[in-house]
Residue, then its C-alpha position, 0 to 999 in steps of 0.5 A: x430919970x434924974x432930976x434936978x431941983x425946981x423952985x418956984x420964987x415967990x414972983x411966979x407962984x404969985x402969978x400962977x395964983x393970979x391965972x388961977x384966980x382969975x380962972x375962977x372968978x369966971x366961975x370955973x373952979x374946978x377948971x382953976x385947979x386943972x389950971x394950977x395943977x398942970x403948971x406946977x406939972x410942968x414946972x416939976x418936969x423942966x427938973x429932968x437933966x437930959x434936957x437943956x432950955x434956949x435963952x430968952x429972945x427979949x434982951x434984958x433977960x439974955x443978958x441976964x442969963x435967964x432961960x424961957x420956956x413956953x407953956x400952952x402958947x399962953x404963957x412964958x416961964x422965966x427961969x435959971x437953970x443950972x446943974x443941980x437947980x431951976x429956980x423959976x423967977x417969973x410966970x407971964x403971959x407971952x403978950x407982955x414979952 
């Protein structure tokens, strides 16, 4: 399997954090790791080349040319995908599309 480069900007991995800290102030830590484990799985998995994501539906970011792509049903992950690279600009939650 071949895979293109993923990286997380600076946006994403700050609300990757903010979902896991919040997890954790709930007093479930070792449910926060789980947490942030699986999204960085996730993310390390959209790398593979044989697939190709759908555009965004909100409009400002179609017309940007940004791709989403779910994750749990919970969360919507914000990207740019190109031949070689996924550069993940945002990690947010579904309600706030």
């Amino acid at each position: 399997m071949v895979k293109r480069k993923v990286v997380v900007g600076i946006s994403a991995s700050t609300s990757i954090a903010e979902a896991a800290f919040f997890i954790e102030s709930k007093g479930l830590v070792a449910t926060a790791e789980k947490f942030s484990d699986d999204v960085h799985d996730f993310l390390a998995n959209l790398g593979d080349e044989r697939k190709s994501y759908p555009f965004c539906r909100d409009e400002k970011r179609m017309v940007l040319g940004l791709k989403c792509v779910t994750f749990r049903k919970k969360y919507t992950v914000v990207f740019i995908e190109t031949q070689k690279t996924i550069h993940v600009r945002e990690f947010i939650p579904s309600k706030m599309i």
